[in-house]
N, C-alpha and C positions, 0 to 999 in steps of 0.2 A: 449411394444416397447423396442427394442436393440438400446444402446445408447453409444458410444463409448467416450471417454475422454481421452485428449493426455493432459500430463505436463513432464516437465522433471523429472528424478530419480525418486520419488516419491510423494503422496499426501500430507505425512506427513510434508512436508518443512515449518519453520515456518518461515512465512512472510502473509504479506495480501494480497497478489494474491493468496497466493495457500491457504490462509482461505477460501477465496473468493470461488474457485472452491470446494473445502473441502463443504460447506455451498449448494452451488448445484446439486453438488452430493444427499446430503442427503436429500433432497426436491425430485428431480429425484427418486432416492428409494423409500422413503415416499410415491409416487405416483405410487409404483407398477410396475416399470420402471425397467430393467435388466441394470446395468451400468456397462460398459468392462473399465477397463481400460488399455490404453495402452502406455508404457512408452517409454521416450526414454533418453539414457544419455546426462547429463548435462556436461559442462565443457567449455573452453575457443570459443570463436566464431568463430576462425576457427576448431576447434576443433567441431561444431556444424555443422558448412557449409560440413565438407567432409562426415557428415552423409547421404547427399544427395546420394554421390554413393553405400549405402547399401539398397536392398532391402528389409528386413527384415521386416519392420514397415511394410510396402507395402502388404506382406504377410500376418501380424497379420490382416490388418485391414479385409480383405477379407476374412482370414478363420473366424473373428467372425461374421458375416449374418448382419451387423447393419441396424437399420432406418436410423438413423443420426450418424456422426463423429463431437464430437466437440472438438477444440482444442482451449490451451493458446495458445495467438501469441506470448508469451514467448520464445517459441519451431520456429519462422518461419523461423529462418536461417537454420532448419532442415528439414522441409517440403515443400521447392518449386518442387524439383525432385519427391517426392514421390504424393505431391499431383496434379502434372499433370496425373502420370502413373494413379490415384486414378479416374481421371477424364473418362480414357480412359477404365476403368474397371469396376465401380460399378455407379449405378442410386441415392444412396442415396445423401443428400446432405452433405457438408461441414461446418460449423460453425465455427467461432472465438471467442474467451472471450479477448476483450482487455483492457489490466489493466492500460499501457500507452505505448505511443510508445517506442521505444529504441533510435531511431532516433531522440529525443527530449531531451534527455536527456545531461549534458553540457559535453562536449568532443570539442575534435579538430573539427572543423568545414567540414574540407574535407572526416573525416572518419564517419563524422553524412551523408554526403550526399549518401555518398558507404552503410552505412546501411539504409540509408532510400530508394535507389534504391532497395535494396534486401526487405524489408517490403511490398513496392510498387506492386513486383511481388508478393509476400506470397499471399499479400490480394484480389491479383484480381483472385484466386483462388478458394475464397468461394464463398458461397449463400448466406453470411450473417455474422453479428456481433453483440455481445453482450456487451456494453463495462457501463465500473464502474463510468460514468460521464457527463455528459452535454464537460464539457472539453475537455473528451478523444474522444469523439464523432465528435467535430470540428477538432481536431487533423488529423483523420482519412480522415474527409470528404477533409479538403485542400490538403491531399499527394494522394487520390485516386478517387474526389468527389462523389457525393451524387448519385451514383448508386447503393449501397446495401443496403436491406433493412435490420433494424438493431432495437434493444430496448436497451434502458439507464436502467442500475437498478445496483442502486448504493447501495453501502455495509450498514453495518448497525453497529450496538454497544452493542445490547444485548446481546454476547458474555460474557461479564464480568459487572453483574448485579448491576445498581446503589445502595450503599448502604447509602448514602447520603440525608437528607431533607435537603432543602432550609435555615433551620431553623441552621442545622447541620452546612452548608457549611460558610453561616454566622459567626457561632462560632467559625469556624475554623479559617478564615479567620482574627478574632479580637485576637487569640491568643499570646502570646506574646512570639516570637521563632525567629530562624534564618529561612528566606525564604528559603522553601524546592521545591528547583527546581527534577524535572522528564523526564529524556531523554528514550526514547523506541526506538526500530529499533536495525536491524541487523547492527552490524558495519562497514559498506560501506562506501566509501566516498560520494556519493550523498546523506547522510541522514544529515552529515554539522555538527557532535560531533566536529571535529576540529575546525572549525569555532566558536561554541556554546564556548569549551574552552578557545577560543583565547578574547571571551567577556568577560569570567569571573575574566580573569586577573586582569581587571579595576577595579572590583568589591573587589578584596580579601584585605584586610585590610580595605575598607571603609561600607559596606553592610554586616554581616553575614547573610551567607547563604550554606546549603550543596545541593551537586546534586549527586542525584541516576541514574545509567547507566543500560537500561536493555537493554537486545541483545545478541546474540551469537553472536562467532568469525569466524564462522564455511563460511562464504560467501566471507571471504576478512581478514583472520588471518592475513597477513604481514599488511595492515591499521589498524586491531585493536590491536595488539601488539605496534605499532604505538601509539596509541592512550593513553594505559596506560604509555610508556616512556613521550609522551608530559604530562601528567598528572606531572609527576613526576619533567621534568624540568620546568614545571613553576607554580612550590610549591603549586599546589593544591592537593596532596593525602592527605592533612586530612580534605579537604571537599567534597570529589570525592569520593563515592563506585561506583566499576564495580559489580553487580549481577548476568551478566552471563544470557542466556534463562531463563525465569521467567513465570509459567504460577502458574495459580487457585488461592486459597486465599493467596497467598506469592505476586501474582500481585497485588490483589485487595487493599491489606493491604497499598501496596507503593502508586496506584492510590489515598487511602484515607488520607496518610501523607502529599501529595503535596499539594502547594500552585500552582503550576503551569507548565502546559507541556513545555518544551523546545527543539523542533525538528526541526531547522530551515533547511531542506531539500533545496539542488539545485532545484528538483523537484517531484511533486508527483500527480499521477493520479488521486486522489482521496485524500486518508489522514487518513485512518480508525481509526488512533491512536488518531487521533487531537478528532473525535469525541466520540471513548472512554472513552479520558480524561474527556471530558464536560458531561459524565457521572455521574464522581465525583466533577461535578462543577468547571474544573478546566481550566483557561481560555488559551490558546496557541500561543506561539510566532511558529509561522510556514513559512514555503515559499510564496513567493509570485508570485512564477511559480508554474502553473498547476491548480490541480483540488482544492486545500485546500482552497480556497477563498466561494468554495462551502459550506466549513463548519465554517470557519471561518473568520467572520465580521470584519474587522478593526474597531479597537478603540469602539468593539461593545463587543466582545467577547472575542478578544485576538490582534494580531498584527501580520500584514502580511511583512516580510521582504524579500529586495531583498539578493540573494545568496551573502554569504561571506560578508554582512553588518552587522561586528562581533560590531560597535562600535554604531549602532541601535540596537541592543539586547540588549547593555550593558545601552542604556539608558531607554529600556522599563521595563529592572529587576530593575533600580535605583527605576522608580514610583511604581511597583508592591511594593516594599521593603517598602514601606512607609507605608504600612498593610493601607491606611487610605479607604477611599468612594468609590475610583476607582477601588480598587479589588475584593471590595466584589460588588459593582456593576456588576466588567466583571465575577466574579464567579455566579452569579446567572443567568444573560446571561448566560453562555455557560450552565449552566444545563436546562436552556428551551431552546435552541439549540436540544439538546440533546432529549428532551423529546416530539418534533414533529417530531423528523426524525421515519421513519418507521423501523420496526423491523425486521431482517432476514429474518420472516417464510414473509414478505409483497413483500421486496425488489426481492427474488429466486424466488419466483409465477412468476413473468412477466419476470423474464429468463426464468423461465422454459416453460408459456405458448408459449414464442417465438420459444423455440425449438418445441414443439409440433405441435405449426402452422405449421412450415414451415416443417416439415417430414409430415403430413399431406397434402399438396400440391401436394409434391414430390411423391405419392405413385398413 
């Protein structure tokens, strides 16, 4: 089967939507599958929207013979024009991978409603959706309802392989150090490092503890240049390192240092890092919008906080700080979190057999 796949610029993008497809892809392969894929550039949202008048993609998709076209709805302010023309020219079908809406995410309220009008149209377009969450899935179904048929299969964490026993996480846990907090994520403002900052103020002089920064800049440089000045004005650079993009055993090594994730996000479709973490036993203070409730338990596993509640952080890192019963409790939680969630090769199957069903109908 010919199987097309739309993301913006490239696959290599590191973030967890485009793991996400990254991880599909190679299940797709794996399965003997011919996978095209087809790009289209990234950049600001009108910058996105006026791709609608190039027919170019429109062309690729037809000269490659596909079964199926699936695309991130990452890309849908780029494909309402092209995927009508798509309608009127090829029998295959349409697919989406939705990681979360855009339209949900915190902004001015009048400019979420003009992009969730343009989502609204993207998605009544396909055959279908694939999305990262029980969450993302009602998201969709209230802006479009329950007319498309769709499957949930949500990411996974065996990516970066637990190195950690129970026994281990324990010891760790009893050690007698400054709390080594762990932020991840690209430096965007909706991932909430400013916020995260703004808690730890309270903390410097009463709490020692250092926090590790991983992420590139490369999404949102004038926010993360941003991000290392506020470090500086309020005298945390000598408990702050920025790391910079961090993959293989330079990640695993910082997962196995911390005592705790800290990624209080606006919002998040899912949360792949939170369950990462709980890889290394390591419990998560994260958002309290979106999908992350799915992996993380209040007061079970870690602590779910509302956006910009910098001075609820600051009292969840006080109790963590206190190394006593409650951490290593929520640290053992999150590594059996961790250890019923299904695995990649489990989670991609039931994307992939969705895609196969339904080009199978099609034909």
């Amino acid at each position: 089967m010919r199987i097309g796949i739309t993301v913006y610029d490239h696959l290599d993008v590191a973030s967890g939507g485009y793991l996400y497809d990254r991880k599909l892809v190679k299940i797709l392969r794996e399965r003997d599958h011919t996978v095209v894929e087809l790009h289209q550039r990234g950049g600001c949202y009108g910058d996105r929207l006026l791709q609608n008048m190039n027919n170019e993609y429109v062309d690729r998709v037809v000269e490659a013979k596909l079964d199926v076209l699936v695309q991130d709805e990452l890309n849908h302010a780029s494909l309402l024009r092209p995927n009508r023309r798509l309608r009127r020219i090829v029998r295959h079908p349409i697919l989406g991978i939705v990681h979360h809406l855009m339209s949900v995410e915190r902004r001015c309220p009048t400019l979420n409603r003009l992009i969730a009008g343009v989502e609204k149209a993207y998605l009544s377009t396909l055959d279908g959706y694939i999305c990262n969450s029980r969450t993302t899935h009602r998201t969709v179904e209230r802006l479009i309802g329950p007319n498309l048929p769709y499957v949930v299969a949500p990411p996974a964490a065996d990516r970066v392989a637990p190195s950690l026993s129970p026994d281990e996480v324990s010891d760790r846990v009893r050690r007698k150090r400054p709390l080594r907090l762990l932020f991840i994520g690209n430096l965007i403002e909706r991932k909430g490092l400013d916020v995260l900052l703004k808690a730890l103020t309270r903390l410097f002089g009463e709490v020692p503890f250092h926090l590790d920064i991983v992420g590139g800049s490369e999404a949102d440089p004038t926010y993360a240049e941003a991000m290392e000045v506020l470090v500086d004005r309020l005298g945390l650079s000598g408990v702050v390192t920025f790391h910079g993009h961090t993959v293989g055993e330079r990640l695993r090594e910082l997962y196995r240092q911390a005592d705790v994730l800290t990624v209080p996000s606006s919002y998040e479709g899912f949360g792949i890092v939170y369950l990462e973490g709980m890889a290394f036993g390591l419990p998560a203070i994260a958002s309290l919008h979106g999908g992350a409730k799915e992996v993380v338990t209040h007061a079970e596993n870690g602590f779910l906080v509302p956006y910009g509640a910098s001075d609820r952080i600051t009292g969840f890192l006080r109790t963590f700080a206190q190394r006593g019963e409650l951490l290593e409790r929520f640290s053992r939680a999150a590594l059996r979190r961790y250890e019923r969630h299904p695995a990649w090769s489990v989670t991609m199957a039931r994307a992939a057999d969705f895609i196969e069903r339904t080009a199978s109908v099609q034909v």
